[in-house]
C-alpha positions as a Python dict, from the first residue, in 0.01 Angstrom:
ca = {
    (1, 'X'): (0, 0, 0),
    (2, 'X'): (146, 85, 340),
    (3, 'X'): (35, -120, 603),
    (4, 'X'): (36, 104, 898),
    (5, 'X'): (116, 425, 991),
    (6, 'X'): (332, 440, 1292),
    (7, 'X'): (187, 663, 1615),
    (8, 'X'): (519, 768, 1700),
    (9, 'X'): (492, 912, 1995),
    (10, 'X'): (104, 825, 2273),
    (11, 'X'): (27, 1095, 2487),
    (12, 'X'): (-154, 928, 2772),
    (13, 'X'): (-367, 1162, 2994),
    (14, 'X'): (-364, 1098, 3385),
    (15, 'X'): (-582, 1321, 3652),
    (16, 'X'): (-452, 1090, 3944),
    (17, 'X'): (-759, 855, 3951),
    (18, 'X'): (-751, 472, 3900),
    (19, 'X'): (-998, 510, 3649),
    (20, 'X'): (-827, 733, 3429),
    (21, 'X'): (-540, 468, 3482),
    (22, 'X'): (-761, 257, 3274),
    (23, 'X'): (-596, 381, 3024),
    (24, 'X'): (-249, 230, 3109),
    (25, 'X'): (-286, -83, 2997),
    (26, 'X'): (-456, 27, 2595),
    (27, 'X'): (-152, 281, 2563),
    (28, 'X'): (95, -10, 2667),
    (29, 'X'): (-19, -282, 2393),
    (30, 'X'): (-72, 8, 2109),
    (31, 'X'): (312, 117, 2149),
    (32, 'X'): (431, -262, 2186),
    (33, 'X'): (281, -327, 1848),
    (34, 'X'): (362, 38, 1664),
    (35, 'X'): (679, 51, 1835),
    (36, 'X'): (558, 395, 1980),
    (37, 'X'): (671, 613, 2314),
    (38, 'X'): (513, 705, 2587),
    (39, 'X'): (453, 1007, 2768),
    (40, 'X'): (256, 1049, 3025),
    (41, 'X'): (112, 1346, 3106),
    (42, 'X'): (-127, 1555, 3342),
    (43, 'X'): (-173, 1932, 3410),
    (44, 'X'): (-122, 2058, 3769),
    (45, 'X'): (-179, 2413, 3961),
    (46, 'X'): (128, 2618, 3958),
    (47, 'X'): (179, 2517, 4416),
    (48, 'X'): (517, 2364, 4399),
    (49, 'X'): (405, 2138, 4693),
    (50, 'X'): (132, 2017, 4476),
    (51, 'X'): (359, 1972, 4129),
    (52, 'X'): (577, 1786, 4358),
    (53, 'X'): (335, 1574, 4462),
    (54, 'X'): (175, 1544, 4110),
    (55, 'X'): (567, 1448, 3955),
    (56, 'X'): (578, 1223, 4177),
    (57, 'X'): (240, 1017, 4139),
    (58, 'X'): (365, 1022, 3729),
    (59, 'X'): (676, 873, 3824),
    (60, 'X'): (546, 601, 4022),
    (61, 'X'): (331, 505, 3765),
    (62, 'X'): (640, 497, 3513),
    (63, 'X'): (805, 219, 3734),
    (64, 'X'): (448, 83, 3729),
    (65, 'X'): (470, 50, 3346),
    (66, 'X'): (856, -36, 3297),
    (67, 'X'): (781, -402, 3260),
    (68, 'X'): (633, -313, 2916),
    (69, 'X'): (951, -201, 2773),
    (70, 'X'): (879, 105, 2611),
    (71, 'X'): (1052, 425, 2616),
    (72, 'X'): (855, 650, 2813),
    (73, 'X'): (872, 991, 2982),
    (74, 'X'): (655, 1217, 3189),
    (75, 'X'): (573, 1548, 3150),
    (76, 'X'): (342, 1794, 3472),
    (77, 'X'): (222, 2110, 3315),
    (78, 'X'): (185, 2290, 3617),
    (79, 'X'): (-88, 2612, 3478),
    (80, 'X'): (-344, 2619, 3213),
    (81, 'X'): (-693, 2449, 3208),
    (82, 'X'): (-659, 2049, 3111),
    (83, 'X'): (-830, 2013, 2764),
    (84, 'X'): (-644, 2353, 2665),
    (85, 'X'): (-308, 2155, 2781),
    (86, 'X'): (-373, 1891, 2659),
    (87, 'X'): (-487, 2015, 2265),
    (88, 'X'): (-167, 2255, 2266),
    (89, 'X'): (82, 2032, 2427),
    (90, 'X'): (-14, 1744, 2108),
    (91, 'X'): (-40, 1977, 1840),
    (92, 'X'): (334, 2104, 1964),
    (93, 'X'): (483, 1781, 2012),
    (94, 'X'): (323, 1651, 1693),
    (95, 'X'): (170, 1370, 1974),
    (96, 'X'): (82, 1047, 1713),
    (97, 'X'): (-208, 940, 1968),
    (98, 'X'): (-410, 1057, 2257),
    (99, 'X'): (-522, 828, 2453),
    (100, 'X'): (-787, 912, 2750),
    (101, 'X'): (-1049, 739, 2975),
    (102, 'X'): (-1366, 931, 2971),
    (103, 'X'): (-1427, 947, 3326),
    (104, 'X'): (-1228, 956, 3634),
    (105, 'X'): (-1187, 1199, 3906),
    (106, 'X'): (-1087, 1105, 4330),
    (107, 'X'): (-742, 1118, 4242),
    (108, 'X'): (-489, 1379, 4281),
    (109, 'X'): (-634, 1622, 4074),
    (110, 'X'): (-886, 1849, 4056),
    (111, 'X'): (-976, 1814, 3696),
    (112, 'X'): (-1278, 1612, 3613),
    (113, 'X'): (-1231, 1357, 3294),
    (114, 'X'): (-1535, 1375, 3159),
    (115, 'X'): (-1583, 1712, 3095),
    (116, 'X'): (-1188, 1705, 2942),
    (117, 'X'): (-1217, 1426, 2716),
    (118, 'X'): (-1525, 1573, 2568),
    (119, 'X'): (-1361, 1939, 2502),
    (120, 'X'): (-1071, 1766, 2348),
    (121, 'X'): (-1235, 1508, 2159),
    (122, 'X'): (-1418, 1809, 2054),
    (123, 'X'): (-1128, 2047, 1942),
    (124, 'X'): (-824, 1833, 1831),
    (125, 'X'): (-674, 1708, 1527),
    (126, 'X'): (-502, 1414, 1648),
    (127, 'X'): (-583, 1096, 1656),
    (128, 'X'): (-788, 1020, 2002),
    (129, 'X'): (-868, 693, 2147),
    (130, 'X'): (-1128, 721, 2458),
    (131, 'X'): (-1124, 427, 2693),
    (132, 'X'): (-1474, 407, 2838),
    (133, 'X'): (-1452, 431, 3230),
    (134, 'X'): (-1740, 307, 3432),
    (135, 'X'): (-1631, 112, 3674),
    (136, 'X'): (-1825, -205, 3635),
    (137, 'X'): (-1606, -386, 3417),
    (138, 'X'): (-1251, -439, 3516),
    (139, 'X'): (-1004, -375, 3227),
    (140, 'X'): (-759, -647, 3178),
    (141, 'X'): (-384, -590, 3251),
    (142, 'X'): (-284, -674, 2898),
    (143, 'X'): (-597, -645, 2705),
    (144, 'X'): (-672, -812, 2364),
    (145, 'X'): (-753, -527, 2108),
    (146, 'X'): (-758, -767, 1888),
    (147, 'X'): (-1044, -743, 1643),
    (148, 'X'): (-1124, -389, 1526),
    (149, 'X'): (-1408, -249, 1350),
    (150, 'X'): (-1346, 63, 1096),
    (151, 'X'): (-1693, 219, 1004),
    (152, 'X'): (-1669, 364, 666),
    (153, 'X'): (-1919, 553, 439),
    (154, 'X'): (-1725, 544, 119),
    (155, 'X'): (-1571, 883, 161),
    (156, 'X'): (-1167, 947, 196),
    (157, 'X'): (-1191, 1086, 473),
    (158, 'X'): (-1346, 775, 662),
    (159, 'X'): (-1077, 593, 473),
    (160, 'X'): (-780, 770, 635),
    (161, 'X'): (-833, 542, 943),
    (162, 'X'): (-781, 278, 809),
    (163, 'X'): (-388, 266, 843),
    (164, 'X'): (-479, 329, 1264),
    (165, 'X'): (-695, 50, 1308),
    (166, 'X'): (-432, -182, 1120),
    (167, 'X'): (-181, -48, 1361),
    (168, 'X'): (-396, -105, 1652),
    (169, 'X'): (-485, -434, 1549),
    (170, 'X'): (-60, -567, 1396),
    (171, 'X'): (59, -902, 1538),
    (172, 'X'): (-248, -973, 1784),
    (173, 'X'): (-420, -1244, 1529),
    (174, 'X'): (-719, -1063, 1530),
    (175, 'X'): (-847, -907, 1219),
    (176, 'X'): (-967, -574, 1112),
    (177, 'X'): (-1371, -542, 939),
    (178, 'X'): (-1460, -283, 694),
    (179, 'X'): (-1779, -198, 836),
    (180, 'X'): (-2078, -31, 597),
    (181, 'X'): (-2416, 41, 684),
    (182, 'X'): (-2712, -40, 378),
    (183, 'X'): (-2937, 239, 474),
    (184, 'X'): (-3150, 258, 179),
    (185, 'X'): (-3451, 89, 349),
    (186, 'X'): (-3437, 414, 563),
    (187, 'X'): (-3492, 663, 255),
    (188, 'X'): (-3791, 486, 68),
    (189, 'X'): (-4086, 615, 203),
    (190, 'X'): (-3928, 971, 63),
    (191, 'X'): (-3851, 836, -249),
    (192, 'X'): (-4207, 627, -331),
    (193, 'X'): (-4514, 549, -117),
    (194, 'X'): (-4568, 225, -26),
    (195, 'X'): (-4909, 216, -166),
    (196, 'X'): (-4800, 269, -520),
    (197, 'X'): (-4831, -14, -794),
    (198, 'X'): (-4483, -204, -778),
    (199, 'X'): (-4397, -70, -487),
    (200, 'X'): (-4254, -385, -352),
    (201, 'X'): (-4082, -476, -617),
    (202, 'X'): (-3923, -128, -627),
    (203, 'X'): (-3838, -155, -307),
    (204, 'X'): (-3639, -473, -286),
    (205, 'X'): (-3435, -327, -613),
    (206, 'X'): (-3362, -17, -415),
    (207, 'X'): (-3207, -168, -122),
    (208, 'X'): (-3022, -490, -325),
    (209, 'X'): (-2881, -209, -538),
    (210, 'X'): (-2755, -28, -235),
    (211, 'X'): (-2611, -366, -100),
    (212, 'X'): (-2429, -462, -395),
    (213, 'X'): (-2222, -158, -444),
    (214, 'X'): (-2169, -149, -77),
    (215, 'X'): (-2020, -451, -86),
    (216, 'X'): (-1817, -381, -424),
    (217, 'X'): (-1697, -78, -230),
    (218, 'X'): (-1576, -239, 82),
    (219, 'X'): (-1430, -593, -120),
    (220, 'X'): (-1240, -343, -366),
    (221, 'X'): (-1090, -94, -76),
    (222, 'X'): (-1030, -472, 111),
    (223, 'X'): (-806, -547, -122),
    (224, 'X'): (-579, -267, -138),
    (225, 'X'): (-464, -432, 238),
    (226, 'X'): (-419, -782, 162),
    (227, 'X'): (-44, -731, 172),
    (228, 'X'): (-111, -639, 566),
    (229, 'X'): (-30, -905, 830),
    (230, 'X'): (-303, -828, 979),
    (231, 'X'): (-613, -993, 793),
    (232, 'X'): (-904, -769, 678),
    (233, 'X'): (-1272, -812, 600),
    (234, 'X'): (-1634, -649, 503),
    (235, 'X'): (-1926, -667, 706),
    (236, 'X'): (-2254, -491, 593),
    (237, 'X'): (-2530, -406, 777),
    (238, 'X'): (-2900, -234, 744),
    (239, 'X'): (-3033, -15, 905),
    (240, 'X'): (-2979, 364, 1075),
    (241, 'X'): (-2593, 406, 1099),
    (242, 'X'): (-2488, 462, 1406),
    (243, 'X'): (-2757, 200, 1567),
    (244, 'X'): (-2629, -49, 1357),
    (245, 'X'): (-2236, 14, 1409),
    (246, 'X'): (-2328, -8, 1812),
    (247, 'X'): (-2533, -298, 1754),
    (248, 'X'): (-2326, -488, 1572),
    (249, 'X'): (-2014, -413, 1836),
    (250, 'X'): (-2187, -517, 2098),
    (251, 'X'): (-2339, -800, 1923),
    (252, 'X'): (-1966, -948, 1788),
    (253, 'X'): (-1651, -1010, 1986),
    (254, 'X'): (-1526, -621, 1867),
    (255, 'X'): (-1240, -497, 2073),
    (256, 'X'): (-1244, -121, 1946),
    (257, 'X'): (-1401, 71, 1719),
    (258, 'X'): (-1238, 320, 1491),
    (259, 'X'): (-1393, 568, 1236),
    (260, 'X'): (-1301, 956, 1116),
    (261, 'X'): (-1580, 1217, 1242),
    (262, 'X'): (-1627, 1354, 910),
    (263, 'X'): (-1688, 1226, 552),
    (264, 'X'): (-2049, 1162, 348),
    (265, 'X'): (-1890, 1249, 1),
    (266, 'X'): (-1880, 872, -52),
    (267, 'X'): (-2168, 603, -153),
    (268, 'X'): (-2362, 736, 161),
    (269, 'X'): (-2619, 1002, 246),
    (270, 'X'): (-2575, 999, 624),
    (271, 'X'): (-2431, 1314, 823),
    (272, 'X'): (-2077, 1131, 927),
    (273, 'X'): (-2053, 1390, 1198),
    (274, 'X'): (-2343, 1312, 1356),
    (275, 'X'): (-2329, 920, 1310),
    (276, 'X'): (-1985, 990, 1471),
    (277, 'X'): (-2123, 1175, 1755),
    (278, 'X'): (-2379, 923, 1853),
    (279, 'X'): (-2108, 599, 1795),
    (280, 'X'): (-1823, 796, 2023),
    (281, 'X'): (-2079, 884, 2331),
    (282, 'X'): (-2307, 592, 2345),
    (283, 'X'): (-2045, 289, 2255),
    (284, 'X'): (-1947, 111, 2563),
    (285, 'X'): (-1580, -18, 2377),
    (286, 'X'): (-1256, 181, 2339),
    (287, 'X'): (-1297, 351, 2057),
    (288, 'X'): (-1074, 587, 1838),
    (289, 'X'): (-1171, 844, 1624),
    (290, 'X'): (-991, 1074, 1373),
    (291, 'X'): (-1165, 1484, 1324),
    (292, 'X'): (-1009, 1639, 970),
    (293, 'X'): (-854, 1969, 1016),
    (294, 'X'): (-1085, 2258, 812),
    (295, 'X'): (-869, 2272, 519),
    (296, 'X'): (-882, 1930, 448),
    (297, 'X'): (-1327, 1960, 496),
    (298, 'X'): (-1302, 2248, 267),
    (299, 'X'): (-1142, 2071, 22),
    (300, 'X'): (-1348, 1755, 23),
    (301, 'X'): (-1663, 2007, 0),
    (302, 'X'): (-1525, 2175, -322),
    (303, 'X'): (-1455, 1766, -441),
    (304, 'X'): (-1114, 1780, -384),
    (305, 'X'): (-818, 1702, -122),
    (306, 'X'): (-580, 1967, -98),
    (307, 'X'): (-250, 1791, -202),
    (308, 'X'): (-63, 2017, -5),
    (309, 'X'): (-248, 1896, 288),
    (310, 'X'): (-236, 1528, 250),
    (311, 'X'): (166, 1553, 211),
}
């Protein structure tokens, strides 16, 4: 199986701000390792006095970035709102990777990150990595991304990441964990009161069931990567979904977190969407996430995947 899918070509999003700079130094060590380009990009008002200015603040940062070593250009869009920009512009370009910090603002532009990462997190179909900006923790000039955490469900679509986080993670020595979550403890009271005869032992059969083909799941799709430099491993969990993918991140030295917005036609009955929703807003780590165009949902919800669109 292929290892990794290439980005090609990063679109990194500036507004002026140091702390949308945070995103530098991600976008730097993803293209080293995928062999990517660079462009860096920001949307300006149509003043040429301020375009000027804005050209020139992207420029600065290129010589900022040259030690890297990676081709890289720059691109001012000087009209439209930034999200809109920002979604067209990637779709055009066929853009590999967006990458963003989720807050900034006090720089040069008037556009506040937040609200943009959210409406374009929210409407495209590339592949987006948000770099959590808070401005408590510094973020280190050549960080590790190193160890990176794919949740899964057991559906193809939360499988398609798989080939991102590998790229993410090639030639750092770090590894990359298939991450499930046992949630079968959550359904039983539906499925059986607790006062019933046998209950217990009912009980413990439900959820050692559930573990066993979670981890049959997550050892066989392992194993379709152990030709990948980059080692990979399961990791199963129990509990409510998206609690236990933040816990565990927090709890483990994760550098990332990576997961596709949709799935649930796999081994489990949680809404992926919403899991995904919860894991993207409330994780403090970069984390990069994957939303499925509609013909490829409409296909998985009439049990098939288009083959037109996987080509």
């Amino acid at each position: 199986m292929e290892e990794q899918r290439a980005f090609g070509t990063i679109l990194v999003t500036l507004d002026g701000s140091a702390m949308g700079e945070k995103a530098l130094p991600y976008a730097g060590i993803i293209a080293k390792r995928s062999q990517s380009r660079i462009i860096l990009f920001t949307v300006c008002g149509e003043d040429p006095v301020e375009r000027q200015r804005f050209e020139a603040y992207l420029d600065s940062v290129k010589a900022r970035m040259r030690p890297w070593g990676i081709p890289m250009t720059t691109r001012c869009i000087p009209y439209g709102k930034p999200a809109d920009e920002i979604v067209n512009f990637s779709e055009e370009k066929g853009i590999g990777l967006i990458i963003m910090c989720t807050h900034g603002g006090g720089g040069i532009s008037r556009w506040y990150s937040g609200s943009v990462s959210r409406k374009v997190a929210e409407e495209s179909y590339v592949p987006l990595l948000l770099i959590k900006g808070t401005g408590i923790q510094p973020v280190p000039s050549y960080p590790g991304m190193r160890n990176i955490l794919v949740a899964l469900d057991g559906s193809e679509l939360a499988e398609a990441v798989i080939p991102l986080a590998l790229a993410m993670a090639d030639g750092s020595e770090g590894e990359v964990i298939l991450f499930g979550v046992n949630e079968a403890a959550q359904f039983h009271g539906s499925i059986k009161s607790p006062s019933s005869p046998g209950w217990a032992e009912y009980y413990e059969k439900v959820v050692t069931d559930a573990h066993r083909r979670l981890v049959e799941y997550l050892e066989t799709l392992s194993r379709k990567y152990h030709s990948s430099k980059t080692p990979v491993r399961c990791e199963v969990a129990i509990g409510r979904p998206a609690e236990a993918i933040l816990s565990f991140s927090e709890s483990h030295d994760i550098d990332a977190i990576v997961m596709s917005t949709h799935g649930n036609s796999g081994f489990s009955p949680w809404a992926f969407g919403s899991v995904a929703n919860k894991v993207i807003w409330g994780t403090s780590k970069p984390i990069l996430f994957l939303r499925p165009k509609p013909d490829i949902l409409r296909g998985v919800c009439s049990g098939r995947i288009d083959e037109e669109s996987e080509s």
